[in-house]
C-alpha positions, 0 to 999 in steps of 0.5 A: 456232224457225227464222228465216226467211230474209231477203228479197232486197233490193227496190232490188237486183232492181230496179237489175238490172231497170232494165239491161234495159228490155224485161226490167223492161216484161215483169216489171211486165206480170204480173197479180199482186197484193199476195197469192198464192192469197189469202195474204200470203206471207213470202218464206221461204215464197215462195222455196219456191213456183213462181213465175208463168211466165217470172219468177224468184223473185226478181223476183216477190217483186219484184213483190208487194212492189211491189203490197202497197207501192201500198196500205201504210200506216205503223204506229207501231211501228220495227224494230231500225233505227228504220223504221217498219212498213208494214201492206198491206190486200189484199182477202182482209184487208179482207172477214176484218176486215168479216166480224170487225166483223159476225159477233164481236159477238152479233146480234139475230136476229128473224124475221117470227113475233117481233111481239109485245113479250115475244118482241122482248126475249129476242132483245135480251137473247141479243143482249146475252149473245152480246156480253157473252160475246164482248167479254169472251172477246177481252179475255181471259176463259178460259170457255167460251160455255156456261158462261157463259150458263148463269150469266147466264141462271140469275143465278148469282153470278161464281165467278173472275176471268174470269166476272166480266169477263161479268157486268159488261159483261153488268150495264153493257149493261143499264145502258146501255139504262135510260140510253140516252135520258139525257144522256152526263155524267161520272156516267154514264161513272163509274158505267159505269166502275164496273160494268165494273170491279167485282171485275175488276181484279187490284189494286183501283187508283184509277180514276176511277169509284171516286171521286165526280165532284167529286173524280176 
């Protein structure tokens, strides 16, 4: 694998730009954000770009570490030299991470003709499947979507590991809908535990749903 190249130093380009004030007015001028074509960009992939007119490249990477640098935010994690990294949300960033809070979950999708009540509970039970299935997938499982509601919707028994993961987020879901209108307690929280847990781990582990409350 090929290292990328490392960035010029900000504080450098900066010094030779501060020697020439009308140079440093011009360059902090340019209408350029924190992304280039909507990408977050390296500057091994922006060294190989042409820069926007009458700037070198050095002074544009300049410039977008100067605007990505207005809207970081500290991470807790440290390079080599114990500093921190910074994480800069551009526009692009935020709509992708909305759209992913939307979209990754299953959705209730109801039209004018559902009034009935039978009708309302099978979109709420894909609903359930669609999140079961999705939650799952990002937590690891390795099944494909079909396979997976194939086996939820015939009731089939969990053949591995991973079909197990989908069939107790889609049994704990069910189980919250018959509790949603009860008090949160620490028996609730267990027996959720319990659920989701149930034949899922890869060691069979002292957690605190496998225990009674009184003695977690």
């Amino acid at each position: 694998m090929k290292i990328p190249q490392r960035p010029p130093s900000t504080d450098d380009i900066l010094k030779g730009l501060m020697g020439d004030a009308g140079r440093f007015l011009h360059v902090v001028g340019q209408a350029t954000g924190p992304t280039h074509n909507e990408r977050y960009l390296h500057w091994d992939k922006l060294r190989r770009l042409s820069p926007p007119p009458d700037l070198t490249h050095k002074e544009w990477w300049w410039l977008l570490r100067s605007r990505r640098s207005g809207i970081a935010r500290p991470l807790p994690l440290t390079d080599s030299n114990r500093r921190p990294f910074h994480c800069a949300l551009s526009d692009i960033a935020i709509e992708l991470l909305h759209g992913l809070d939307k979209d990754a979950a299953g959705q209730i999708l109801v039209t004018d003709q559902v009034a009935n009540p039978e009708e309302r509970d099978r979109y709420v039970i894909h609903s359930l499947m669609e999140e079961a299935i999705t939650s799952s997938q990002i937590e690891g499982a390795a099944t494909t979507r079909m396979v997976a509601k194939q086996m939820l919707r015939a009731g089939r028994k969990p053949r591995n590991r991973d079909e197990q993961m989908i069939a107790n987020n889609y049994a704990a879901m069910q189980r919250i809908r018959l509790m949603k209108d009860q008090p949160l307690t620490p028996e609730a929280v267990f027996e959720l535990h319990r659920i989701l847990t149930n034949e899922a781990m890869m060691t069979p582990p002292a957690w605190p749903g496998s225990a009674s409350p009184t003695s977690a």
